[in-house]
C-alpha positions in Angstrom: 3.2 81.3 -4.7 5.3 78.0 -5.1 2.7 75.6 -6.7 4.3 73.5 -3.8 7.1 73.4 -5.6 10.2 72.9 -4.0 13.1 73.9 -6.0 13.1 76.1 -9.2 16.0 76.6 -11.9 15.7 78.6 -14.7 18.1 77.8 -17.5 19.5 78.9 -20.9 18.4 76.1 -23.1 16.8 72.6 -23.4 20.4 71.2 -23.4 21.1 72.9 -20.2 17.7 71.8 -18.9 18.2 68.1 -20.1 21.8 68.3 -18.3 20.4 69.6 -15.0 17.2 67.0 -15.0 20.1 64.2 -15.7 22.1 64.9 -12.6 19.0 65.3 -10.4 17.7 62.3 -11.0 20.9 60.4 -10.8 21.5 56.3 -11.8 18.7 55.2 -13.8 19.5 51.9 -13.8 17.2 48.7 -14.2 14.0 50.9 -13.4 10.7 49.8 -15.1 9.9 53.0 -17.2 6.7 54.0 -19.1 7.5 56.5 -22.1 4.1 57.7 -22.3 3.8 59.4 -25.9 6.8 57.7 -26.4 7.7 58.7 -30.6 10.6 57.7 -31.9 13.2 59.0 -29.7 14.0 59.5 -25.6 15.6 62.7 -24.6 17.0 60.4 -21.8 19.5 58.2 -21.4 17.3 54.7 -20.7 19.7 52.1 -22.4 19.8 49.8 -19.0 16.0 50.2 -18.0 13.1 48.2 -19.0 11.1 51.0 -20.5 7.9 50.5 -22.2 6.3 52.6 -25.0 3.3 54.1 -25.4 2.2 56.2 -28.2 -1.1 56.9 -30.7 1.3 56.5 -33.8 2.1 53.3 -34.8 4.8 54.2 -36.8 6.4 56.5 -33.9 6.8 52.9 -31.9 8.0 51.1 -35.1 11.0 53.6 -35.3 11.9 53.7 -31.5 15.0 51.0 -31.0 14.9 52.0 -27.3 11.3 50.4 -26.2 11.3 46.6 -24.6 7.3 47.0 -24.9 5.2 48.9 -27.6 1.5 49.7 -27.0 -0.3 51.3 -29.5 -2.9 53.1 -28.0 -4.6 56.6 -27.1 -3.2 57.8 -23.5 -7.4 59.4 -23.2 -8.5 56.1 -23.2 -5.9 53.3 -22.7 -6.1 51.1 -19.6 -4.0 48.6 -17.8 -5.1 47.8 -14.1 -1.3 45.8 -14.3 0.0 49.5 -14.9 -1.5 50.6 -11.6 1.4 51.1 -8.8 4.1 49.5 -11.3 6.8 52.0 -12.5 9.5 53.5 -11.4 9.3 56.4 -14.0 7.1 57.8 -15.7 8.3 60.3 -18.5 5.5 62.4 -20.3 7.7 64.5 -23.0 5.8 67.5 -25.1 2.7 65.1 -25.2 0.2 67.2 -22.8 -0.1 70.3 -24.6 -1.2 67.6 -27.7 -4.0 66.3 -25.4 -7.6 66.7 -25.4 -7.8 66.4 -22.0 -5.1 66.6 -20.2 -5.8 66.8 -16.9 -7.3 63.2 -16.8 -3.9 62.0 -18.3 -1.6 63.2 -15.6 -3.8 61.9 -13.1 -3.5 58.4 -14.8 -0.1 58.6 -15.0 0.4 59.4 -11.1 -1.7 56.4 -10.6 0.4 54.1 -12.7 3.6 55.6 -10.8 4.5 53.2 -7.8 5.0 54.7 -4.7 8.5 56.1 -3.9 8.4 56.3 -8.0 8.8 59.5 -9.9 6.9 61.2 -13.2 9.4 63.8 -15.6 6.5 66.4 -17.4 8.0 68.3 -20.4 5.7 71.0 -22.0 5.7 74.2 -23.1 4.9 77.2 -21.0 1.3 78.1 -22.1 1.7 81.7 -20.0 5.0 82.6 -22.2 4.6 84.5 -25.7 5.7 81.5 -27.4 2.7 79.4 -25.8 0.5 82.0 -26.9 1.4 82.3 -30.4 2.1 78.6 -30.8 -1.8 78.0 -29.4 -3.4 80.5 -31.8 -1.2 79.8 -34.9 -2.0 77.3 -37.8 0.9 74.6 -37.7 1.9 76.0 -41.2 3.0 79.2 -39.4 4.8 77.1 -36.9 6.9 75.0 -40.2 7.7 78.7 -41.1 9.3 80.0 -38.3 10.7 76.9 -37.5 12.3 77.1 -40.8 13.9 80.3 -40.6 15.2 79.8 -36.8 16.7 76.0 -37.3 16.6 75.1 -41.0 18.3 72.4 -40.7 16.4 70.6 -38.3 12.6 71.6 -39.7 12.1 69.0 -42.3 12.6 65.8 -39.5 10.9 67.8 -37.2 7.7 68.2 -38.8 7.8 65.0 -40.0 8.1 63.6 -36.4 5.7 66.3 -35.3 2.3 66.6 -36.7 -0.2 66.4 -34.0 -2.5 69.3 -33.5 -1.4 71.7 -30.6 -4.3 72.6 -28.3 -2.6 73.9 -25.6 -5.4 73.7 -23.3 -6.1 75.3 -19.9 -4.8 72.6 -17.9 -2.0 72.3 -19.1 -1.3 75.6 -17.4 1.3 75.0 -14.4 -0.7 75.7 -11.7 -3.2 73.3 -12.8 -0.5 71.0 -13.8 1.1 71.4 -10.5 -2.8 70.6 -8.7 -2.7 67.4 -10.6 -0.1 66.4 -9.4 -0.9 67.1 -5.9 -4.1 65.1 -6.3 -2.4 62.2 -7.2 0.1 62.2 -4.3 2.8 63.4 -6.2 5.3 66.2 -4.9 7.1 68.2 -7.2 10.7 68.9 -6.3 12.1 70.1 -9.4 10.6 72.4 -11.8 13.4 73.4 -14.8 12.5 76.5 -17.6 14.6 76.8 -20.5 14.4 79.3 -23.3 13.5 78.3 -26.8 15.2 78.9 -30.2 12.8 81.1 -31.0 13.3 83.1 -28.1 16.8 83.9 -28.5 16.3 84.3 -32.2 13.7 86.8 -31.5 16.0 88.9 -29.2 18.7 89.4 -31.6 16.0 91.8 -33.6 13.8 92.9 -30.9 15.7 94.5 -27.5 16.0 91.5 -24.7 13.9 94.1 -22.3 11.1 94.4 -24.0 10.4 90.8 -25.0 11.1 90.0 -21.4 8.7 92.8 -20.8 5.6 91.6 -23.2 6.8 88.2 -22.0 6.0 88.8 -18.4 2.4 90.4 -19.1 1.3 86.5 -20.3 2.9 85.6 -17.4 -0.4 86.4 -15.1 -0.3 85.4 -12.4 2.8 83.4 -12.7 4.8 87.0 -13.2 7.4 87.0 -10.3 7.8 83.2 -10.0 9.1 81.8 -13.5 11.6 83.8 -15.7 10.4 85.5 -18.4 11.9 83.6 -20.6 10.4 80.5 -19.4 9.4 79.2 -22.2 9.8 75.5 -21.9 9.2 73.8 -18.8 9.9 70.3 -17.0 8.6 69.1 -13.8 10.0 66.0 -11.6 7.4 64.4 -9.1 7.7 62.2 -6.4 5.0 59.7 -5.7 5.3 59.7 -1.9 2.0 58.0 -1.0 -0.9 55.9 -1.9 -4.2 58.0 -2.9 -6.7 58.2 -0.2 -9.2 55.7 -1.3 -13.4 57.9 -2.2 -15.2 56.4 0.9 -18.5 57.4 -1.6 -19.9 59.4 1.2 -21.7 62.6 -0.2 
């Protein structure tokens, strides 16, 4: 089971993640780039692209110094037919797991991805025990543990990060990954990182068994992703244009 999926790398942290995504996707240089959910920050290096910002805070896009473009506007219903075919990246980062319906996003962002463009998805794992607990948790339970594990950082955090976490069923991989597909995108990198949390938790509780309780949530995924997949980032490839509905029944 590969998800058509063509390369997996499991690694220790977002860092590490962030470091491997960089080198696979090499010179970004002068591309037209869509921050969709943009907030206030980039967790890439976009200084010499044209990058355009989307987000539904308008005080996320006030504090972004990165975006040539701000659009303030909901990525459920915003549309652009100029957007249609136009960038050369699109990066989505821990925005879908926020969504209502996120399925109908990716698919909008594939079809505002040129062909021969590319779309970076960050979310979190919604088949790891942190997905789980993070879905069916209050966000005051998440501002507690958050507090304890990185203290230091948990006060900007939440005051970046307020939006509601639904974690809803598409934003499973698999699902993700058929997305994807639909829209003629390949997926030729998927990274996994382990959280914080994670390794916080395993310096009380034996690695084994939160590997162990990790791969139950897992499903069906159990044997693909590590269990300590608990962050994930996906790089497509628009390699065509979508087959056009002829309307025939």
């Amino acid at each position: 089971m590969t998800y058509g999926i063509t390369q997996y790398v499991h690694t220790r942290s977002l860092s590490e993640a962030t470091d491997h995504l960089t080198r696979h996707l090499g010179s970004l240089q002068t591309l037209k780039v869509l921050e969709a959910g943009c907030g206030s920050v980039s967790y890439l290096n976009l200084d010499q692209c044209y990058v355009v910002g989307i987000d539904i805070s308008r005080e996320q896009l006030d504090r972004n110094p990165l975006l040539n473009e701000r659009v303030h506007g909901d990525l459920h219903t915003y549309e652009n037919a100029g957007w249609t075919d136009y960038f050369d990246l699109i990066v989505c980062w821990c925005v879908i797991e926020h969504l209502h319906d996120p399925g109908s996003v990716i698919a909008k962002l594939a079809r505002w991805t040129r062909p021969g463009g590319r779309i970076v998805l960050a979310f979190p794992n919604p088949q790891s025990l942190r997905g789980v607990v993070t879905k069916y948790t209050p966000l005051g339970f998440h501002r507690f543990i958050k507090g304890i594990v990185r203290p230091r950082h948990a006060r900007s955090y939440f005051r970046k990060h307020t939006f509601k976490t639904y974690m809803r069923r598409d934003v499973r991989l698999n699902r993700v990954a058929d997305r994807l597909r639909a829209g003629s995108c390949d997926t030729d990198l998927l990274l996994s990182y382990e959280t914080p949390e994670g390794t916080f938790l395993k310096k009380y509780v034996p690695p084994r068994i939160v590997d162990a309780v990790s791969s139950w949530f897992l499903g069906e995924l159990r044997g693909f992703l590590s269990p300590a997949a608990e962050g994930l980032i996906l790089v497509s490839n628009r390699h065509a244009m979508p087959v056009p509905d002829s309307g025939a029944p």
